[in-house]
C-alpha positions in Angstrom: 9.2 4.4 -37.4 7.1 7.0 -39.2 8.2 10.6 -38.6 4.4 11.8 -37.6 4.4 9.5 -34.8 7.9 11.0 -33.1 5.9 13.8 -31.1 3.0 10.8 -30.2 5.6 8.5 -29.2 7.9 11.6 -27.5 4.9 12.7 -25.2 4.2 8.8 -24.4 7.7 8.9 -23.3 7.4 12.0 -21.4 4.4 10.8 -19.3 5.6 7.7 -18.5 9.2 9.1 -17.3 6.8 11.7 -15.3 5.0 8.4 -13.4 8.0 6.6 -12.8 9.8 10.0 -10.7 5.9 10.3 -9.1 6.2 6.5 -8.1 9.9 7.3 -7.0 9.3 10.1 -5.1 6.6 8.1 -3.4 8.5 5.7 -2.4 11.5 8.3 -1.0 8.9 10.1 1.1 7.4 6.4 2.4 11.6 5.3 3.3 11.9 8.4 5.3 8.8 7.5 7.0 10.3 4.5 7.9 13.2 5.6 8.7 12.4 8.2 11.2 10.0 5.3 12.9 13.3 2.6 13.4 13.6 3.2 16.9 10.1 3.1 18.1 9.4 0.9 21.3 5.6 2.0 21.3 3.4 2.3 18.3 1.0 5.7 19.0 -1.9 7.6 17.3 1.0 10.2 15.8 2.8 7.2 14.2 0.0 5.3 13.1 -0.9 8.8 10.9 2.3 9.2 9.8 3.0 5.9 7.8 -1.1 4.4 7.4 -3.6 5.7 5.2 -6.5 4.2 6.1 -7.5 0.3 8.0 -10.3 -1.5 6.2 -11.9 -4.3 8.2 -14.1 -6.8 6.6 -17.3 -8.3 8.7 -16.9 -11.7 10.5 -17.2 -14.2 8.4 -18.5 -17.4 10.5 -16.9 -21.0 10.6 -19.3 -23.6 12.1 -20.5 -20.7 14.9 -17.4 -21.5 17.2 -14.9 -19.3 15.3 -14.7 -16.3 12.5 -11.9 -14.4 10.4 -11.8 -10.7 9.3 -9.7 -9.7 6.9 -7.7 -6.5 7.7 -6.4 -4.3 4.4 -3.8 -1.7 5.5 -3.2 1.1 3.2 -0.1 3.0 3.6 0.9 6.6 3.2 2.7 7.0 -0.3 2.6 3.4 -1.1 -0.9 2.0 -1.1 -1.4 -1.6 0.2 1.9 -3.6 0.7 0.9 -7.6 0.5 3.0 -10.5 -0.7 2.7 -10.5 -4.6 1.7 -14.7 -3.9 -0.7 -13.8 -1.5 -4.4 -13.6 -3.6 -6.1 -12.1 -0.2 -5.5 -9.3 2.5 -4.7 -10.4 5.5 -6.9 -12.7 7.3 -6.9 -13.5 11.0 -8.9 -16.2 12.8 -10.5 -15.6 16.5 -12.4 -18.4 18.0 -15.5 -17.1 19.2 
């Protein structure tokens, strides 16, 4: 290690230490959402606002005219979009028509 890269290499350091408390604190504020939601027996407008973002809905996508899926992306408050790390879609839901 060449001494003229130390300050490079500290401030590197620095910024990624700097997104790692962001993601942290993120993920604190989201837990507390959570948590203060446990003991919910009915999901309202005031608790849909405080842990989603935003919905995205995709248009119908046809099957043979007698059925359709949409997909549904849900973006959360402080944590984005939470999906199984297998899963290669959103969610997708089937309705027959």
């Amino acid at each position: 290690m060449e001494v003229q890269n130390i300050p490079e290499q500290l401030k590197s350091s620095y910024d990624a230490l700097q997104a790692q408390k962001s993601i942290q604190g993120n993920v604190d504020e989201w837990l507390d959402c959570i948590e203060s939601c446990l003991d919910v027996r009915e999901l309202d407008r005031s608790i849909v606002a405080k842990l989603i973002d935003k919905i995205i809905v995709s248009e119908k996508v046809e099957h043979e005219g007698k059925s359709y899926t949409q997909d549904i992306i849900i973006q959360y408050r402080f944590v984005g979009n939470i999906s199984d790390k297998n899963e290669e879609a959103p969610l997708s839901f089937l309705n027959d028509a």
